[in-house]
C-alpha beads as a LAMMPS data file, in Angstrom:
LAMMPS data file: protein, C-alpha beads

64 atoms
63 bonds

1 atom types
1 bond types

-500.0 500.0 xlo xhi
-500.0 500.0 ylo yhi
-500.0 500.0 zlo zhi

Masses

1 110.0

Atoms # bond

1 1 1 -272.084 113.819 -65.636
2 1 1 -271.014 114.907 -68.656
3 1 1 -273.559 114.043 -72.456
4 1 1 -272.798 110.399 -72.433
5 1 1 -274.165 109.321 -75.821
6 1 1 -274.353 105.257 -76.606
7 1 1 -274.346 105.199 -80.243
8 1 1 -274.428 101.139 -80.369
9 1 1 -273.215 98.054 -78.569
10 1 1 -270.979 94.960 -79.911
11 1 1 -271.753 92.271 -77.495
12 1 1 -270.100 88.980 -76.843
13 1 1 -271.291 86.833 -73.692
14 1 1 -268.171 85.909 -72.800
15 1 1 -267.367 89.988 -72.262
16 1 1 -263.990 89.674 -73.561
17 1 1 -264.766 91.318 -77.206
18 1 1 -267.794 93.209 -76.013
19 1 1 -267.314 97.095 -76.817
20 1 1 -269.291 100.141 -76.584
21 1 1 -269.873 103.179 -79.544
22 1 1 -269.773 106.251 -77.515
23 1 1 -269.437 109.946 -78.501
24 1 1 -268.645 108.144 -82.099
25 1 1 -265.608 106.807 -80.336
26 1 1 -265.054 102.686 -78.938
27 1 1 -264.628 101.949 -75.837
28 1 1 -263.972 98.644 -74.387
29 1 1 -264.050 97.449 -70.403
30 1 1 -262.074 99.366 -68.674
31 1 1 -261.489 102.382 -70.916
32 1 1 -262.010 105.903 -69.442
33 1 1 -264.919 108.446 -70.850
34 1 1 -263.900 111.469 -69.149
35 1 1 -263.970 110.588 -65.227
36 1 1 -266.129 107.828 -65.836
37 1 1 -264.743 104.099 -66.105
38 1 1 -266.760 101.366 -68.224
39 1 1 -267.328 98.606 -66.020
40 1 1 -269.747 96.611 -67.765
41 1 1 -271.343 96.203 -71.203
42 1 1 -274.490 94.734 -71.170
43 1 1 -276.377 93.895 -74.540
44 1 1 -278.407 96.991 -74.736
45 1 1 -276.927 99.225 -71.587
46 1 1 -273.502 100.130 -70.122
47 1 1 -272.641 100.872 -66.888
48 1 1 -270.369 103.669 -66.056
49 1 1 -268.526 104.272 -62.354
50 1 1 -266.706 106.972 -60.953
51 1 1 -265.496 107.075 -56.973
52 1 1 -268.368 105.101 -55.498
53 1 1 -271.420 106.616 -58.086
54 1 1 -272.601 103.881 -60.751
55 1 1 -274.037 104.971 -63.845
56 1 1 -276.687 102.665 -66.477
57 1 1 -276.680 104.111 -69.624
58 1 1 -279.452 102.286 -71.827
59 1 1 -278.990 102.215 -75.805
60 1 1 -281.323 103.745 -77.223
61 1 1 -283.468 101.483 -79.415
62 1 1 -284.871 103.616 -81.721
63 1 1 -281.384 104.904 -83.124
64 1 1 -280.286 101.206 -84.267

Bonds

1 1 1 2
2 1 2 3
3 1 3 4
4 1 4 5
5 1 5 6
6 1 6 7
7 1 7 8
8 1 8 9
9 1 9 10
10 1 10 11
11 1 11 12
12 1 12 13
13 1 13 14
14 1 14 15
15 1 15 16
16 1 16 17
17 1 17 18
18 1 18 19
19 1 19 20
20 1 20 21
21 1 21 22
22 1 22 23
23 1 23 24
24 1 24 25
25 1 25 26
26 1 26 27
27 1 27 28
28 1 28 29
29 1 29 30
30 1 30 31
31 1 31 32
32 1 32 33
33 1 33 34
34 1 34 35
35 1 35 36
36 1 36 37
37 1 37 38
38 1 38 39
39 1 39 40
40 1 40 41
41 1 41 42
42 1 42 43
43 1 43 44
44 1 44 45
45 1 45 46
46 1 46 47
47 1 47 48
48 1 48 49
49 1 49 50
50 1 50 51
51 1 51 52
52 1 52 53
53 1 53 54
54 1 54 55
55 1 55 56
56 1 56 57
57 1 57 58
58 1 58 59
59 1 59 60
60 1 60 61
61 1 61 62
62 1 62 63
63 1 63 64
């Protein structure tokens, strides 16, 4: 995989306006990073798939 770098999280329960800061680019569900599809944003991790592999990228707490 690819540096994957979670920058920050904007989180809304309802996962409709939830997005994720990666790279220094946003992403929302559904969005591509490279090969790798953002199927969930969590309120301090993401989750990345590609083919069958799933990916948990955890933010990072001491950059917020």
């Amino acid at each position: 995989m690819s540096e994957i770098y979670l920058e920050g999280i904007i989180y809304d329960p309802s996962g409709a306006g939830s997005s994720a800061i990666i790279n220094g680019e946003m992403f929302k569900l559904k969005d591509f990073i490279g090969l790798y599809e953002l199927v969930d944003i969590k309120s301090d991790t993401i989750v990345l798939a590609k083919d069958d592999q799933i990916f948990e990228v955890k933010l990072d707490k001491e950059d917020r």
